[in-house]
Steps between C-alpha positions, in 0.01 A plus 500: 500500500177372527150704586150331571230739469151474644489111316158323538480142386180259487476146415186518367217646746755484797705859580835317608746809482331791614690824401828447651833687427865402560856603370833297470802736467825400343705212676192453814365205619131583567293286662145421454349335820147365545308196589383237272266645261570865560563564123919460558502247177269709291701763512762374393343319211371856401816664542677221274232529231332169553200656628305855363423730745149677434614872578826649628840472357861327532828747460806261463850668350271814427327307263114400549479159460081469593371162362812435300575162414696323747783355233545914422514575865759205540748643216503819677640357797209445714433129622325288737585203751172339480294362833543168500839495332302356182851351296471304195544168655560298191783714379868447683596796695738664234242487262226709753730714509619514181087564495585816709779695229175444224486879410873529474733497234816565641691170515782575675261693814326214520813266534626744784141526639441093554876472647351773734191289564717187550761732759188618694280164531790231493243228542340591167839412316523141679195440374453706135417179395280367646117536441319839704218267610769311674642776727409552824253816632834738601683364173161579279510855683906517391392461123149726522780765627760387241295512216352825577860632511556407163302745316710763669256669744557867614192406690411180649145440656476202746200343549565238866811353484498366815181327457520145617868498588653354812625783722873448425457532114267850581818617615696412236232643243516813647864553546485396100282781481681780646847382295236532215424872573888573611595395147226805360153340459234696681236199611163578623430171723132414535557263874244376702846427772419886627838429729773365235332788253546784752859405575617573134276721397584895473102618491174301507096504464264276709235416183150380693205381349628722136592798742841634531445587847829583679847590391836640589852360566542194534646566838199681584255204404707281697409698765130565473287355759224455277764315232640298794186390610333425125846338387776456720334261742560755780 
C-alpha cells in the first residue's frame, strides 16, 4: 500500500532524513520507533505531503504521490493524526469534524461515518458541543483521531498519540487504535511509547538520528537487546 524509497529531506542546510526506506502493506499497523528528534515526525510530514523530500520517491495505492499537495493526498485516502493533536479549538467538536469529511461529497457516508465516530469515542458525542479548546488532552486526542476518520482513510498515519496522556488514557488510545485497524484502516503509528507501539504493531523500524537502522516483526523488536536497552527501559 504504501512504499518509501531512498527519501532525503533537509530543512534548510540540516540533512534530517537521510535515505531511509519503509513499506506499509494492506490492513498493518507499522510502527515507527525512535527517540526525540530521530526524524519520526518528518517523515511523516513528508509522507503526508506537508513537507518535499529532495530526492527519492513515495508509492501509495500504486500511485506516486512525491511532493503532492497534502489536500490531494488527503482525498485519496491518506491522512494524518498530527503531533500534538493540533484541533481547531474555537470550533465545537462536530464542527472539527465536520472539518475532517471536507473533501467529501457523499452526504449520506458522512452521516454513517460521524455516527461511527460518535459509537467509537462516546465522550466526543457528550460533548459535540462544546468548544475543542475546552476538552481535555485524551478527549483532544479522541477528536485528532475522529476527525482524521472522517475523510475516509485507507491509510492513517499517526504522529504520538500518546504524548502527554496519563497512563490509563494510553491504554485506552491504543485499544482505539487497534478497533481502528480491525474495522480496515492500515495506520502507520509514529510512537515515541516503543512498548504500547510494539504490542499492536505487526512490523516496525527503529528511525535514529534520520537512519532507519533496525527492522523486523514487531515480535522480533520486542525482543532485541539492543531495542530493549535503547527503548524498553530494560
Amino acid at each position: 500500500m504504501l512504499q518509501v524509497k531512498d527519501i532525503n529531506v533537509y530543512y534548510g542546510a540540516i540533512h534530517a532524513i537521510k535515505g531511509i526506506s519503509l513499506e506499509v502493506s494492506d490492513g498493518e499497523i507499522v510502527a515507527l520507533i525512535g527517540s526525540n528528534g530521530a526524524g519520526k515526525s518528518t517523515t511523516l510530514r513528508t509522507i503526508s505531503g506537508l513537507m518535499k523530500p529532495k530526492s527519492g520517491s513515495i508509492i501509495y495505492d500504486d500511485k506516486d504521490i512525491t511532493g503532492k499537495p497534502a489536500h490531494k493526498i488527503v482525498s485519496m485516502g491518506l491522512c494524518q493524526v498530527p503531533e500534538g493533536r493540533r484541533v481547531f479549538a474555537n470550533m465545537t467538536v462536530l464542527e472539527n469534524l465536520e472539518m475532517g469529511a471536507y473533501t467529501r461529497k457523499d452526504k449520506d457516508g458522512i452521516a454513517r461515518d460521524m455516527k461511527k465516530v460518535f459509537e467509537s469515542f462516546p465522550r466526543l458525542l457528550e460533548r459535540k458541543e462544546q468548544l475543542a479548546g475546552t476538552l481535555s488532552g485524551g478527549e483532544q486526542q479522541m477528536l485528532a483521531m475522529g476527525r482524521a476518520l472522517m475523510s475516509k482513510p485507507k491509510l492513517l498515519l499517526m504522529d504520538e498519540p500518546s504524548m502527554g496522556l496519563a497512563p490509563l488514557l494510553v491504554k485506552e488510545i491504543f485499544n482505539i487504535i487497534k478497533e481502528i485497524n480491525a474495522s480496515g484502516t492500515t495506520i502507520l503509528l509514529v510512537e515515541q511509547n516503543a512498548n504500547m507501539a510494539l504490542s499492536i504493531a505487526d512490523k516496525a523500524y527503529v528511525l535514529e538520528t534520520g537512519r532507519i537502522t533496525l527492522s523486523g516483526t514487531a515480535k522480533e523488536l520486542a525482543s532485541s537487546e539492543a531495542v530493549r536497552k535503547a527503548y524498553l527501559g530494560g
